[in-house]
N, C-alpha and C positions, 0 to 999 in steps of 0.2 A: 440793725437789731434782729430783724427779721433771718437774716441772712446767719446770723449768729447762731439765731435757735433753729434753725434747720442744723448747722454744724453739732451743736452741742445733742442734737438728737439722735444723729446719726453716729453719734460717737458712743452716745447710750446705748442704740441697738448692736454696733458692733460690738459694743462691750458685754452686752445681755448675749448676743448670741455664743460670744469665744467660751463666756463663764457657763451657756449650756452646752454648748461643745463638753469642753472640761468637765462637768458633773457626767453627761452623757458616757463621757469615756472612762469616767471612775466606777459608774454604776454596771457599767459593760462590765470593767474588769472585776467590779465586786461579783457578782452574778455567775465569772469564772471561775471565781475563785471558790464561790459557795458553791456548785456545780463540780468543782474538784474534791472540796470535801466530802461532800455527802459519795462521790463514786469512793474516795477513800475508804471514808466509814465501810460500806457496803462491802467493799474487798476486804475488809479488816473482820467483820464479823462473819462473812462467808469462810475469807482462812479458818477464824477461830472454829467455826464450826466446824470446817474439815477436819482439822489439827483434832478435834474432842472426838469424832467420831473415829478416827485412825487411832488412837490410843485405845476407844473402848474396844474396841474391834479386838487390837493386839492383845487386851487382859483379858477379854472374855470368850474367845474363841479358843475350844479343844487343843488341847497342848498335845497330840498325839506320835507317841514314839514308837519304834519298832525294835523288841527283842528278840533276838535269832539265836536259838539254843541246840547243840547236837548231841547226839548218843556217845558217853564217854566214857562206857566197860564194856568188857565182853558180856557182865549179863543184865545189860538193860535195852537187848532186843534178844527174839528168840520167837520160837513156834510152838504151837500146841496143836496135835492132832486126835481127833475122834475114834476112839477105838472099841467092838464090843469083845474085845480081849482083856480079862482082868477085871479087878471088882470098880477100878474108877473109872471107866471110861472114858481115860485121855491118856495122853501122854506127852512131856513137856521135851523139846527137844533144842538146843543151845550149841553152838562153835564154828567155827567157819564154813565147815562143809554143809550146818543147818542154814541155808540162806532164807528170807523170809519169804514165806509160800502162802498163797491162796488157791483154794482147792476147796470140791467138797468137804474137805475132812477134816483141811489146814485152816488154823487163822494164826497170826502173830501179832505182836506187841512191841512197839516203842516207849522207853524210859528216860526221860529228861531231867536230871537234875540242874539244882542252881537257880531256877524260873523264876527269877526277880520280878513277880509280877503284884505289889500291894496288894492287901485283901483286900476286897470290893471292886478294885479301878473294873472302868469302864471298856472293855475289850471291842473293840471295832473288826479285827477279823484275826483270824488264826488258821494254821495249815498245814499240813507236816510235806516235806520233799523226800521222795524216795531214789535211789539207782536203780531202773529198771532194766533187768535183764532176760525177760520175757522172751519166748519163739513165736514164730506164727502159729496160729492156734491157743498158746497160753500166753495172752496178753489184755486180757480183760477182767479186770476184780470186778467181783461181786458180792456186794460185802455190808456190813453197818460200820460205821466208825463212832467209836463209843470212847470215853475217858473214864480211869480208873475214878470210880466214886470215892476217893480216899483223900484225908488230909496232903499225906506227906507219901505215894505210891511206893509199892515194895519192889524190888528189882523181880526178874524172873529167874532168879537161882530160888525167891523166897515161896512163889508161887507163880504158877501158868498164866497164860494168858484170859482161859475163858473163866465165864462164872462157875460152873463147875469145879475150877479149879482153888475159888475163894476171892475171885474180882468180883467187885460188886460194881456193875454197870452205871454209868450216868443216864439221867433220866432223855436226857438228849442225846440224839443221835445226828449220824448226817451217811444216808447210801451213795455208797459210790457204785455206781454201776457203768462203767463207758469203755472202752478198748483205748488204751496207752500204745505209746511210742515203746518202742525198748529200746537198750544201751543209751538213755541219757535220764537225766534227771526230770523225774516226774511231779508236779503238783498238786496232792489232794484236795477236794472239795473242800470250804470253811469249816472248819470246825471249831467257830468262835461261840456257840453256844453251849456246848459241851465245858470249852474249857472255861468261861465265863460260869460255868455253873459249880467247878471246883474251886475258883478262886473268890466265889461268895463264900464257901464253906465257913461254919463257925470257927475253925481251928485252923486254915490256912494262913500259912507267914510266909512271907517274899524268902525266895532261897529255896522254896521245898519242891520234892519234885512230880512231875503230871506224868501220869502214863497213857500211851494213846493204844486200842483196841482195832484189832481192824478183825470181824469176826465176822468169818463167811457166811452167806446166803444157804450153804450146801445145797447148793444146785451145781448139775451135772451142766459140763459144757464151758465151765467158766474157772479159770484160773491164771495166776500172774506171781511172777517171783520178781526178790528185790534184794538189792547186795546189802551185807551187812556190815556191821562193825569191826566184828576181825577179818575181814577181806578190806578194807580202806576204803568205805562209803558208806559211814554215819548219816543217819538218818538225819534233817533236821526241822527245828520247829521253828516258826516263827510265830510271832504275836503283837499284833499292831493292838496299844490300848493308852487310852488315856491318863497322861501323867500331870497332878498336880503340880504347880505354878508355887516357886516360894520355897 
């Protein structure tokens, strides 16, 4: 008997122990497997989160394009020089041989049409490119760069370059003052305020066109020439500015 309930004991504790083996190793694997989930989850709402952030990013950040516009008549560049010859005191001068001057005397003017730039957008930078054909000696402007204060700018067969002539200055300016390279193409300082202030205008519509001013310091010592449009080097403008989405 005795001998019995030793056997049948030890058959209980092998039994108790395999069935906690068994539980031990289900609760292990349970434990994994909630330990897998939960990393799950965490990866699932960290994607998510990426995923919403990269979308907002892409609809809400500045849509900004670049328009590149060039001089396309004979009289949408030309020069206007200071004279106290005659009752107006200028003289407007236009054609291939008038190549664009800066001098005490000299200023000139670029004419852009087509300037698809919506009223209002947001203008980030703006610039005009010249051909400089400057010598040693005359290769430094010095000068204001100004835009024609007008809706829709009039060529210069219509009128000069300077106020004097009937431009009416933008309240913004930008001096350029520095000694250029010549024989290549030059980049003027921004003039993203200037133009940003013509295409707020009440009456500006995408398509019209900007006149750009380049009107000398008239100080001695400083001047710079630039190829024009009936010589094969159209000026041109560029304009980096923010375009609505949609």
């Amino acid at each position: 008997m005795k001998k019995n309930k030793k056997n049948n004991r030890a058959i209980s504790l092998r039994h108790n122990y395999s069935s906690s083996l068994v539980i031990m190793k289900k609760n292990k694997k349970n434990n994994w497997r909630m330990k897998r989930r939960r990393k799950m989850l965490v990866f699932g709402f960290v994607f998510t989160i990426l995923l919403v952030s990269v979308a907002y990013y892409a609809f809400t950040r500045p849509n900004y394009v670049t328009l590149t516009v060039e001089v396309s008549s004979p009289h949408d560049d030309a020069r206007t020089f200071i004279t106290t010859v005659g009752d107006e005191g200028y003289g407007d001068e236009d054609g291939g041989w008038a190549m664009l001057q800066l001098a005490p005397s000299y200023s000139f003017g670029v004419r852009f049409v087509n300037v698809t730039v919506p009223h209002g957008a947001k203008v980030k930078d703006a610039y005009v490119e010249l051909y400089s054909v400057g010598t040693p000696g005359h290769d430094h402007p010095n000068c204001r760069i100004y835009c024609d204060a007008s809706d829709n700018a009039d060529n210069f067969s219509v009128r000069g370059v300077l106020d004097r002539c009937g431009r009416v200055y933008t309240e913004n300016f930008t001096r350029w003052n520095e000694t250029v390279s010549y024989g290549k193409w030059i980049k003027t300082p921004s003039i993203a305020p200037q133009v940003q202030e013509v295409i707020n205008r009440e009456n500006w519509t995408s398509g019209n066109a900007i006149a750009v001013l380049f009107v000398s310091e008239g100080l001695r010592g400083y001047s710079a020439t630039f190829q024009n449009y009936e010589n094969g080097y159209p000026a041109r403008l560029h304009i980096v500015f923010e375009k609505k989405r949609g």
